[in-house]
C-alpha positions in Angstrom: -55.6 29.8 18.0 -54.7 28.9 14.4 -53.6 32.2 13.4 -50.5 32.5 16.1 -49.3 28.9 15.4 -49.9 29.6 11.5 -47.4 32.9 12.4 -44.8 31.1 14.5 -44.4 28.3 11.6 -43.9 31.1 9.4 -41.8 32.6 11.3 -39.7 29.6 12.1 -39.1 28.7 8.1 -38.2 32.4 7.3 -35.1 32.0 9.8 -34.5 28.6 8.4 -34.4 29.7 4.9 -32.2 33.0 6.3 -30.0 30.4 7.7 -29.3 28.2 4.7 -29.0 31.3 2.4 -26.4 32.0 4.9 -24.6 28.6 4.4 -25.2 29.0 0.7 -23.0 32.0 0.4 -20.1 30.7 2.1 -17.7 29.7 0.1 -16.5 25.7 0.1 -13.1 25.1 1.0 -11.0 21.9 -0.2 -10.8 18.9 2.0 -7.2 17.9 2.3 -5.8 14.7 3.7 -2.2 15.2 2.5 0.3 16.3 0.1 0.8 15.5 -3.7 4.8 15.9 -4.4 6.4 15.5 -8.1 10.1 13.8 -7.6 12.1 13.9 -10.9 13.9 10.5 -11.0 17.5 10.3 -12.6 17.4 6.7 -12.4 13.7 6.2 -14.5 14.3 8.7 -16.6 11.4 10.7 -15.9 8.9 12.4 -12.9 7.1 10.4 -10.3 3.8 11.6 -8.9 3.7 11.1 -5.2 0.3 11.1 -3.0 1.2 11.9 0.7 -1.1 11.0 3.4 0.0 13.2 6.7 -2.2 11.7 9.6 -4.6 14.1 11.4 -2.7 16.3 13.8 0.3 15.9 11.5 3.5 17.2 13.5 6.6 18.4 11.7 8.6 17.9 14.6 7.7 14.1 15.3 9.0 11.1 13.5 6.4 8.9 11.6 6.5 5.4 10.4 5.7 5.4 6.6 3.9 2.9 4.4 4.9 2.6 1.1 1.9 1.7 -1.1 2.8 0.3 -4.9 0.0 1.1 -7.2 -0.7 4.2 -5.3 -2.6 6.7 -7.4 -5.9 8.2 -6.7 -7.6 6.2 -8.9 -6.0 3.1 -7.7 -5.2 2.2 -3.9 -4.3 5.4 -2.4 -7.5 6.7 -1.2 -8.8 2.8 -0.5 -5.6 2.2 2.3 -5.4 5.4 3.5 -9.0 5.3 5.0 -7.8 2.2 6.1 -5.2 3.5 8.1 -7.2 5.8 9.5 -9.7 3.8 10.9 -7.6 1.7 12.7 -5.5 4.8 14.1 -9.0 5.9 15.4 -10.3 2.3 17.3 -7.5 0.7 17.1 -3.8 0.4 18.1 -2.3 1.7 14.9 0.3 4.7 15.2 -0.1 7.6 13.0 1.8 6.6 9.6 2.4 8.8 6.8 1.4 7.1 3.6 3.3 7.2 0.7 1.5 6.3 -2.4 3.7 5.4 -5.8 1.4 6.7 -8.8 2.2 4.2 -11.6 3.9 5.1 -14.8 4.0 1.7 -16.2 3.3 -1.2 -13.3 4.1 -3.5 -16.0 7.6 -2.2 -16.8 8.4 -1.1 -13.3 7.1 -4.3 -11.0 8.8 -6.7 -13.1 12.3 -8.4 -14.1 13.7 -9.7 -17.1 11.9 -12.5 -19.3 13.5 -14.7 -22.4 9.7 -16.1 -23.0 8.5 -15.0 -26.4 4.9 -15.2 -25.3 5.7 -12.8 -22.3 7.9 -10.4 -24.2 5.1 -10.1 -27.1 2.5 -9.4 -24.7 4.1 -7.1 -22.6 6.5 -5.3 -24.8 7.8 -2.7 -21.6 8.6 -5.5 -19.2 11.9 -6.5 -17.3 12.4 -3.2 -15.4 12.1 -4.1 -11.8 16.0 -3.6 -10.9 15.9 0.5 -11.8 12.7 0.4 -9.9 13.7 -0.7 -6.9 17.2 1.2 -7.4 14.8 4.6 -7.5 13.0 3.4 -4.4 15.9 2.7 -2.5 18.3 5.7 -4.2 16.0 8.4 -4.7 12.7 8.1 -3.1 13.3 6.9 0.1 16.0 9.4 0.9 14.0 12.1 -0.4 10.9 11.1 1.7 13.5 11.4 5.1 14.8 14.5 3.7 11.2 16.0 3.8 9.5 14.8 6.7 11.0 13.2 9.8 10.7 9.5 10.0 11.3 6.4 11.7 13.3 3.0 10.8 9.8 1.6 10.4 8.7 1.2 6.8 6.0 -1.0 5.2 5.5 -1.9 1.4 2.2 -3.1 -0.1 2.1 -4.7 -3.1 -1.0 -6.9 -4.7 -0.8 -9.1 -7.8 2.3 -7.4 -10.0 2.9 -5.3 -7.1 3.0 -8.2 -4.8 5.4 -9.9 -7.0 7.9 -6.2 -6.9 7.7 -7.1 -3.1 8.8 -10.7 -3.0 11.5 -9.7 -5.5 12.8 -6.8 -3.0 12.4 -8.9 0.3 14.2 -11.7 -1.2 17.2 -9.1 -3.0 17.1 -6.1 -0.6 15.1 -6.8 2.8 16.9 -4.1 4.3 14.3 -1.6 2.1 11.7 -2.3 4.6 11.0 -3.8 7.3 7.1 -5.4 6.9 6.5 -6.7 3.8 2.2 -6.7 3.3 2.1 -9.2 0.0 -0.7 -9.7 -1.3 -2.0 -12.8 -4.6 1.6 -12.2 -5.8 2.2 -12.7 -9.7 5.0 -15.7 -9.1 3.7 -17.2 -12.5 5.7 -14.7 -13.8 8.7 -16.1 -16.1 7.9 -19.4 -15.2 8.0 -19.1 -11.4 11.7 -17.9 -11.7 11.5 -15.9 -8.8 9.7 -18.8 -6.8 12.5 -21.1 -7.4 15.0 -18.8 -5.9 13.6 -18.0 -3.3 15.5 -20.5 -1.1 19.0 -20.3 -2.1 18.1 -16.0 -1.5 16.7 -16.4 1.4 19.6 -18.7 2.5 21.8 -15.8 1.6 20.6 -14.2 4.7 22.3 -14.4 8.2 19.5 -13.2 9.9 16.1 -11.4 8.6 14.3 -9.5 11.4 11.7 -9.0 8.8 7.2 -8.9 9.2 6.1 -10.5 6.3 2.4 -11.1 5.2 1.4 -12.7 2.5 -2.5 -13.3 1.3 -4.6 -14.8 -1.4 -8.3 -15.4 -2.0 -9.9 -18.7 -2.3 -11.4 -17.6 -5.2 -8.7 -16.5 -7.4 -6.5 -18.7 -9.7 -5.4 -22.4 -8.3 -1.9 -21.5 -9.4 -1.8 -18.2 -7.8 -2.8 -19.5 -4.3 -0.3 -22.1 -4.6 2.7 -19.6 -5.2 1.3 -17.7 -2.2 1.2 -20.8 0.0 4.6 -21.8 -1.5 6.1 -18.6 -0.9 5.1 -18.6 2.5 5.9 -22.3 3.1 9.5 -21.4 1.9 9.9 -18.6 4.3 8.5 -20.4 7.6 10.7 -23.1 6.3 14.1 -21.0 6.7 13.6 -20.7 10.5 15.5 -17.3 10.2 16.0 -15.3 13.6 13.6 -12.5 13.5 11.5 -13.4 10.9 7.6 -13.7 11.1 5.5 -15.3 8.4 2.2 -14.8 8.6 0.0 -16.7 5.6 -3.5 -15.6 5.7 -5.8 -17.2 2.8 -9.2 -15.4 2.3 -12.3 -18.1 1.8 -14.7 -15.3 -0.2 -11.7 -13.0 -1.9 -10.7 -13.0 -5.5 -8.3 -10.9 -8.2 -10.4 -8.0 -7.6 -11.6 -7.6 -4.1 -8.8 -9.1 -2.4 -6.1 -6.2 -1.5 -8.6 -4.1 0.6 -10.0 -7.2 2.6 -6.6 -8.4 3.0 -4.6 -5.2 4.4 -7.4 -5.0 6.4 -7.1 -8.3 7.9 -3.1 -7.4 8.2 -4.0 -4.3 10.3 -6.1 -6.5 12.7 -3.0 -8.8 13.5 -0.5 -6.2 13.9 -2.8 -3.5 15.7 -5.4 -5.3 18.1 -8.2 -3.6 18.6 -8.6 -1.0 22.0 -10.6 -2.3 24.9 
């Protein structure tokens, strides 16, 4: 009886082995989740590296929300958010969004405004550029993202630490660029809290703001950056504007570093409940 079973087993790894030979020799093909897109900007001076995330199914015919993500290079938040997204698309009640992520040049040039402290300036020789930033998001790349694929009057923007402080700038200046703001341990230290201390008389400014805004911090980053954060959103609830919704979310176990995924991620749970 050995000599049959001693056969089949033989028989059963040669057309294993056949098999996986097989596999071997087809070729690998690349995994694609989206598009990268090179816009030359007139405003900066210079090209912009785009990474596109076009949801599963993508359809050139349908309109798609988008989310803008600051910081949005592979190597940085793209990949991180994206697989975000599409986890909640798949069990929860997120819509497909296309993703737009902002490769940096310079975050520290681009995400901030003008200083007159010495220490600043010395430090970080590039700063003060937020206004042409924000005048190529709003000039160039958003029309040129509508001119490419179809989208809707939805728009996020996600910003953490210098990021987060390019999106308080741009919701308290030009709302109207987006309609949920996702701010996460914004940099309001910078220039002396400048940009905290007008926050009310800009926000006063406004009419109306039929605006999402989230703003998070972790527990475990800087005392003065939580307060900002808690400030900020303080200020905002405070304004009672029609439309508005503040939602302030600190995050006990979070700090500078592990904060922006747990936080979107907590942002995605509020806004997209999970299926039942």
């Amino acid at each position: 009886m050995k000599h049959p079973i001693t056969l089949f087993l033989l028989l059963t790894f040669s057309i294993l082995a056949a098999h996986a030979q097989t596999g071997m020799n087809i070729p690998a093909e690349p995994l694609t989740i989206g598009e990268v897109r090179v816009l030359r900007s007139e405003i900066l001076h210079e090209e912009r590296i785009l990474n596109i995330y076009l949801p599963y199914g993508y359809d050139k015919e349908k309109a798609y929300p988008v989310i803008y993500l600051l910081d949005g290079s592979i190597d940085e938040d793209f990949v991180h958010i994206t697989g975000l997204a599409q986890f909640f698309r798949l069990q929860f009640n997120m819509p497909d969004f296309i993703i737009v992520g902002i490769a940096n040049v310079d975050r520290k040039r681009d995400f901030t405004f003008h200083t007159d402290i010495k220490e600043l300036q010395e430090h970080y020789p590039t700063t003060g550029h937020s206004e042409a930033f924000i005048r190529f998001l709003e000039l160039e790349l958003q029309p040129y993202i509508q001119s490419v694929y179809k989208t809707q009057e939805t728009r996020y923007l996600i910003g953490q630490s210098l990021g987060g402080l390019l999106a308080t700038e741009i919701l308290l200046k030009k709302p109207e660029l987006f309609s949920h703001y996702l701010i996460v341990s914004p940099s309001l230290w910078w220039d002396n809290e400048s940009l905290l201390d007008q926050a009310r008389p800009l926000i006063g400014q406004q009419a109306a703001l039929n605006k999402y805004v989230y703003i998070s911090v972790g527990k475990q980053e800087d005392k003065i950056m939580q307060r900002e954060a808690k400030q900020l959103a303080g200020i905002l609830k405070g304004a009672q504007k029609p439309g508005l919704t503040v939602v302030f979310l600190p995050l006990a176990k979070e700090n500078h570093a592990t904060i922006l995924h747990q936080s979107i991620n907590e942002a995605f749970k509020g806004l997209f409940p999970y299926k039942e």
